[in-house]
C-alpha positions in Angstrom: 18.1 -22.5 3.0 16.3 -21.3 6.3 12.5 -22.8 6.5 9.8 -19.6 6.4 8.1 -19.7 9.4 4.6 -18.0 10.4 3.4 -17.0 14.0 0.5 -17.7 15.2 0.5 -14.2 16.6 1.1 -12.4 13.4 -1.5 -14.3 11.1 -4.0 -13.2 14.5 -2.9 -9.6 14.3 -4.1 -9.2 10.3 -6.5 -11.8 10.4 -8.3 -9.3 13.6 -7.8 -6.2 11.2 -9.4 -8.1 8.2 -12.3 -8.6 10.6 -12.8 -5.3 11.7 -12.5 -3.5 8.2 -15.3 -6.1 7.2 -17.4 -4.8 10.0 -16.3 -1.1 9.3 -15.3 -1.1 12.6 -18.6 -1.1 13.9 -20.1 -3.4 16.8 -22.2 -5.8 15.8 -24.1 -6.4 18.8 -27.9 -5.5 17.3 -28.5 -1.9 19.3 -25.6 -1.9 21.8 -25.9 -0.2 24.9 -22.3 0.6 24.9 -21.3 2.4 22.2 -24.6 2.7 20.4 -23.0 1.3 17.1 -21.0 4.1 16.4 -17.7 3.6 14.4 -15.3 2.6 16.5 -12.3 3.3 14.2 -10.2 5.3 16.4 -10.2 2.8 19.2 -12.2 0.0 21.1 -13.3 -2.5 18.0 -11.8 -5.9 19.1 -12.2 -8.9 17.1 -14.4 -11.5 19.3 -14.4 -15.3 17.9 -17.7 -17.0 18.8 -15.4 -20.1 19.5 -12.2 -19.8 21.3 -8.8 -19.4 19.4 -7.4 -22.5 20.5 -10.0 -24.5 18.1 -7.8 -24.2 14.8 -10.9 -24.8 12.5 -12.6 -21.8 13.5 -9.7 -19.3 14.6 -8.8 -17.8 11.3 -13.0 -18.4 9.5 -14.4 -14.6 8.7 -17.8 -16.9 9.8 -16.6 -17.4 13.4 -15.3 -13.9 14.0 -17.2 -10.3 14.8 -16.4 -7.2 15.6 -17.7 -5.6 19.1 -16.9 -2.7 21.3 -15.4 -3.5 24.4 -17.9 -3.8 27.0 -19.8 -5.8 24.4 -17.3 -8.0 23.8 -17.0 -8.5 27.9 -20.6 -9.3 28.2 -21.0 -12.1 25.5 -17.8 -13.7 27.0 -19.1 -13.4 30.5 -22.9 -14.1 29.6 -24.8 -17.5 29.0 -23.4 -19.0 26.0 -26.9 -19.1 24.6 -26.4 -15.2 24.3 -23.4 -15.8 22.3 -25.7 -18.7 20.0 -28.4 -15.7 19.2 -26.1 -13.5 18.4 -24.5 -15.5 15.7 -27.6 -16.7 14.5 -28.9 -13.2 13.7 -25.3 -12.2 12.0 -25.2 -15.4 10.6 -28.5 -16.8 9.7 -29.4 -20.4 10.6 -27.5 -22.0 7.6 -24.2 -20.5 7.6 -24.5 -20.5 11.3 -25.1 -24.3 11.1 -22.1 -24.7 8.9 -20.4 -23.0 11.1 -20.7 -25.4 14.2 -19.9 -28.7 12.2 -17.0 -27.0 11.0 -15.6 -26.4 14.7 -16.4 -29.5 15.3 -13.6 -31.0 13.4 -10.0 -31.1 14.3 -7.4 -28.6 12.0 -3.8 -29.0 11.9 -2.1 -26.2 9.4 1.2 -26.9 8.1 3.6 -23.9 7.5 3.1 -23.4 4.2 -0.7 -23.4 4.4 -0.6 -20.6 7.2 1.7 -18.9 5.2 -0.7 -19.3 2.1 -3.4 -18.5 4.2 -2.1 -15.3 5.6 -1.3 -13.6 2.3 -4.5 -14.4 0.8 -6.0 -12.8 4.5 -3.3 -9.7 3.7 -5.3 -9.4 0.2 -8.5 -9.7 1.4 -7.8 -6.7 3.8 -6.2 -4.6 1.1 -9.2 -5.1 -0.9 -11.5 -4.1 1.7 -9.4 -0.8 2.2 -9.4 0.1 -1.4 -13.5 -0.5 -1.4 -13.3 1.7 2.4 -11.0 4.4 0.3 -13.8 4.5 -2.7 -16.7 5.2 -0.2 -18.1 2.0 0.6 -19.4 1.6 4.1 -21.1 -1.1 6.0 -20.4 -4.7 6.1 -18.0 -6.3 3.5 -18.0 -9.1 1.8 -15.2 -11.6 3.2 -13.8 -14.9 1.0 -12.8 -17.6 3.3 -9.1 -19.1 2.7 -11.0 -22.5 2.4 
């Protein structure tokens, strides 16, 4: 029997989704000059991780992801980093923020099966969020962490 493998780049591609439907495809950049936080669900929400992709501890946490247009997501890449640091602060508050940067901190290795387990909860979560979208809800979402 064949061992079930998982791609990085398809657990990135759901897990970015999940992100935005949270968000409700709205930039989260407090007052953005760029798209004036209007909903960006036809086009331009990306999925910007306060730290990089290549730390796994933080690559697929709802905590370490936003969404942003763009141009927004261009300037806080490109800006001081202590632009990046007050913008998490405000979305996060202090404590989960702090939570946060301990748990980048540590080193993550997943094994197959816990990406794959990881993923389908991920899949869920974003089903759930479109069935709350589809009954009216709008705003920011509610997100449970695979860990």
């Amino acid at each position: 029997m064949a061992k079930k493998t998982l791609k990085n780049a398809t657990i990135d591609t759901n897990f970015s989704r999940l992100i935005r439907e949270r968000d409700d495809y709205i930039c989260q950049m407090p007052q953005c000059k760029f798209c004036e936080n209007h909903s960006l669900r036809s086009g331009g929400a990306e999925c910007s991780h306060y730290r990089g992709r290549r730390y796994l501890a933080g690559r697929w946490h709802p905590d370490n992801c936003i969404t942003l247009c763009h141009p927004a997501h261009a300037e806080i890449d490109q800006g001081p980093q202590a632009l990046h640091v007050r913008l998490m602060l405000r979305v996060l508050g202090e404590i989960r923020h702090d939570m946060l940067v301990e748990r980048l901190q540590r080193t993550f290795k997943y094994p197959q099966w816990e990406r794959i387990e990881m993923h389908q909860h991920y899949i869920a979560q974003l089903k759930h969020l479109e069935r709350l979208r589809a009954e009216g809800q709008t705003g920011v979402l509610p997100v449970v962490s695979w860990d």
